[in-house]
N, C-alpha and C positions, 0 to 999 in steps of 0.2 A: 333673764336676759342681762342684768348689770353685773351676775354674777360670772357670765360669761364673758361679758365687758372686761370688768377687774382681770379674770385669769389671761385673757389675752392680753391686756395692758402689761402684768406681769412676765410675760413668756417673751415679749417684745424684749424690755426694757431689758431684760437677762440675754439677751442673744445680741442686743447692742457692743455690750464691750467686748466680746470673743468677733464681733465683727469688724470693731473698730480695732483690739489689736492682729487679727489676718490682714486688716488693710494698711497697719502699718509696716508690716511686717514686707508684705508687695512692694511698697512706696521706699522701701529699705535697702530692698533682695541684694543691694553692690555692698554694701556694707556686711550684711549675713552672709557674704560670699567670700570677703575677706576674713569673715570671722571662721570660715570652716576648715582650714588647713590646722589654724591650732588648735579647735577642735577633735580635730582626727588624730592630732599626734597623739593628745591628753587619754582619749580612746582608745587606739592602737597600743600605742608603746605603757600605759599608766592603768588603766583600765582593766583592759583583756589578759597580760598576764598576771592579774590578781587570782585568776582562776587557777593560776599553776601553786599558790597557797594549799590547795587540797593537798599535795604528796607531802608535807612535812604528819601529814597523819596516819600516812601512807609507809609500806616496803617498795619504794618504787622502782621500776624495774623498765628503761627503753623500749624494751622489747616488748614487754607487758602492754605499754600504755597506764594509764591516770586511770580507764575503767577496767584492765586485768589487776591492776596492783593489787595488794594483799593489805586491807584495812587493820592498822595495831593502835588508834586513839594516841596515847599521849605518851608514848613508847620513846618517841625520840626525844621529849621534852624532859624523862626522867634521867636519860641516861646524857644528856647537855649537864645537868645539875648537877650529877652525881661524880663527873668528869672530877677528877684529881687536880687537873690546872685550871677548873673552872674561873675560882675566885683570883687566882692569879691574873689571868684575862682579861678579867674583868674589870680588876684594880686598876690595872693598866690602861684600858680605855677609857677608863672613868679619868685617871690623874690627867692624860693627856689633854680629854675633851674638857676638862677645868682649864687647867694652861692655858689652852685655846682660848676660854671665857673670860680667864683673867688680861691676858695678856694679847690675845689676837682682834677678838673682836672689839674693844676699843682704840686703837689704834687707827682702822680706818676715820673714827670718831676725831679724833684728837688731829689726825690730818688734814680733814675737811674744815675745820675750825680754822686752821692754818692758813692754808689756801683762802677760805673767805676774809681772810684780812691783807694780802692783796691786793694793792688797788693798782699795779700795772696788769691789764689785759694780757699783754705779751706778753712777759716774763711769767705770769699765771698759765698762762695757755703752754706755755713750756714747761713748766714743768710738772702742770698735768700728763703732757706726752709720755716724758720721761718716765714718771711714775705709772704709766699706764703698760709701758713695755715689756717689764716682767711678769706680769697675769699672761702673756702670750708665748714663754718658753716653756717647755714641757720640763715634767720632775723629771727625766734621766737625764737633761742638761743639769737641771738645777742639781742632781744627787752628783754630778758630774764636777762641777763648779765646787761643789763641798768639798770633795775629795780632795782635788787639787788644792784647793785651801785651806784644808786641813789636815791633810794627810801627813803621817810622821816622818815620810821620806819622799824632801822633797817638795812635801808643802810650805805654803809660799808664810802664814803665818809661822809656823814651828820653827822657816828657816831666819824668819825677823829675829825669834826667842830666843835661836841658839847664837843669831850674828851679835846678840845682846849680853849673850856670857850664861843663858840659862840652858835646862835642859826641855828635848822637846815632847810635848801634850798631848798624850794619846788622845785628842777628843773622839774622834771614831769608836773605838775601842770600849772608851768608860763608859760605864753604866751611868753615872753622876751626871753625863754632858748629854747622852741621849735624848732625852724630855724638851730640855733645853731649845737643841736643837733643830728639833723637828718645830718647834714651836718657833723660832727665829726664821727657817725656812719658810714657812708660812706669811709671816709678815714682810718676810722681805717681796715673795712675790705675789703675794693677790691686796694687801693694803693701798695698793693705787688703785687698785681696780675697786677696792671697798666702797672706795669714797662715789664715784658716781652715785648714788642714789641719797647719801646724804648732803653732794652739792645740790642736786636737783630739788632737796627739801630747802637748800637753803636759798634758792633762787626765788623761792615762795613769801619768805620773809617780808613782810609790807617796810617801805622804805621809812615811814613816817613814826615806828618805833623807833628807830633809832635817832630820829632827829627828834622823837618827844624826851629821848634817854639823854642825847647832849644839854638841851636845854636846864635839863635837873643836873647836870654835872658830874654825871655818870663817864667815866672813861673807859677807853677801848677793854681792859679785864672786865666792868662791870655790865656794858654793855653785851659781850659774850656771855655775862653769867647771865642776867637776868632778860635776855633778849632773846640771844642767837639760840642756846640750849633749850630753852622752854619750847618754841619753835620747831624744834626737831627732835624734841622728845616724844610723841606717838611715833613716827617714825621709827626710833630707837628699841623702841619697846616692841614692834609688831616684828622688827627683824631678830630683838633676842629672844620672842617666842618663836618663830621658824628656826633658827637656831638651836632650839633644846631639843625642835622637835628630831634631830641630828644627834643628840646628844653622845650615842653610841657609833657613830660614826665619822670615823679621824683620819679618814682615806687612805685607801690601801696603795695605793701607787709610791707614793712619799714612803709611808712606812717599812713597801718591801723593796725598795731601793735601796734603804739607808740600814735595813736589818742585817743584822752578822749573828756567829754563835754567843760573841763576848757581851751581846747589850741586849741578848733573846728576853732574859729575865726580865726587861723592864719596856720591851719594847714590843713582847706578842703582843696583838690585839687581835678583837674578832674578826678583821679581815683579811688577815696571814692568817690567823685558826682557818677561818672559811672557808680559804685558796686550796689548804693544803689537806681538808677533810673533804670538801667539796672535786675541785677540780682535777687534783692528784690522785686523793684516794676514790674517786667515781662516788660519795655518800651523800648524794641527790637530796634526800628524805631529810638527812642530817642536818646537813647544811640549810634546810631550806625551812628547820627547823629555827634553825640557828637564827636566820634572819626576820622572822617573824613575830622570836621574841624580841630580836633588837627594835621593830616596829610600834610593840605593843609599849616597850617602854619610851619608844619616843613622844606615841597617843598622850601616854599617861602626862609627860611632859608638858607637852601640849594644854590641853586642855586642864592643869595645873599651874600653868603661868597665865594662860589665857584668863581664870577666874582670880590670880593675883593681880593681875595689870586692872583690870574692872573694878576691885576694891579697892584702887588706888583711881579710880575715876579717869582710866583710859579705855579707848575703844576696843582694843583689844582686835583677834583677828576674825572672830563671830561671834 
């Protein structure tokens, strides 16, 4: 009998918390209700075509389907390798997505620091706007705006250089200013939009370091070093792990806007390869090849910085 006692006690007590979280869960239901739209996109759109991954193993074929296709294992990963302008390609996305790390993603960094030293509301709140206007024009304006401004004929810079007594600067053109460029494109337009997420860490900042940092006679430079930055360091750190996890990816939109024959050399990357293997030539399997190893090295990325930021005693993003 007490043995029977014990076991029921035990069966209770185990059925307690699966009861108590369904009834929280009831007590909740508006809340879970708004959680389920984003939900379903992350399902839908992120999820379900993970299953379209099977044809990079695959000859696939529309007509066929994913279960008529003709299975060739690691067919399309040899012949990606073995590609003549593989390493070219590659060089090239790789230099970009450095550029990018050296020179783009600090920038929203160094803006935010800015702006939090600000102390009119107004004049802050302005020209947060301002900075925030460019994230919302599309790259064929922006490739658009280049051009005009840089273009050899006509362009409104070249025509400073020549009204100056010089001659005028293929920048379009040269291979030298391409990198450059793409990489100046980018700051100009998504760097206000950067900063949202590291004002919002900075809004976090308890007000009472700073007045323990004046007391010790730390000024406005040293207060930013050893206050504001420390602060918004996790931060810093979980966005340039989702950042590498990109590392392979420098956006096609920008780059096949701004591509010509003269700066192809320095300027393919995998997603003009991808367009013109993929969309052009119908090479489904290829491409989809293509993409999967850009994925696996972004993982690798990933979960290589994630166990770097850890040995440095940050949270990292799991």
């Amino acid at each position: 009998m007490k043995e029977h006692a014990v076991k029921s006690q035990k069966m209770s007590s185990a059925l307690k918390p699966a009861h108590r979280t369904w009834r929280g869960w009831l007590m909740d239901w508006d809340l879970y209700l708004l959680l389920l739209p984003g939900l379903l996109f992350f399902l839908v759109f992120k999820y379900v075509p993970m299953w379209g991954v099977i044809i990079a193993f695959m000859d696939y074929s529309p007509f066929r389907g994913i279960l008529g296709s003709e299975w060739v294992g690691f067919k399309h990963f040899v012949t990606l390798f073995t590609y003549d302008q593989f390493w070219r390609i590659f060089r090239n996305t790789i230099v970009i997505s450095f550029y990018n790390l050296v020179f783009f993603f600090p920038a929203p960094i160094v803006l935010s620091l800015l702006l939090n030293e600000i102390r009119k509301q107004v004049f802050k709140r302005f020209v947060q706007t301002v900075i925030y206007v460019p994230h919302f024009v599309s790259w064929v304006v922006v490739a658009g705006m280049t051009y005009l401004m840089l273009g050899t004929q006509g362009g409104l810079v070249n025509e400073l250089i020549k009204a100056g007594g010089g001659e005028a600067v293929p920048f379009l053109t040269t291979p030298e200013w391409f990198r450059g460029l793409i990489v100046s494109q980018s700051i100009w337009k998504e760097t206000g939009w950067g900063t949202i997420i590291f004002l919002a860490a900075l809004s976090g900042v308890d007000p009472q370091l700073y007045e323990a940092a004046i007391v010790d006679g730390a000024g406005r430079w040293r207060q930013m070093w050893h206050v504001t930055l420390p602060a918004i360091r996790s931060t810093i750190f979980i966005l340039l792990i989702l950042r590498l996890g990109h590392v392979l990816d420098v956006g096609f939109e920008q780059i096949f806007l701004m591509l010509n024959s003269t700066v192809n050399e320095v300027g393919d990357v995998f997603e003009t390869y991808v367009y013109r293997e993929g969309l052009v030539g119908g090479k489904f399997s290829y491409t989809t090849a293509v993409g999967l190893f850009k994925s696996a090295i972004g993982l690798i990325m990933v979960v290589l910085a994630n166990w770097i930021a850890k040995k440095f005693g940050e949270e990292g993003v799991y």
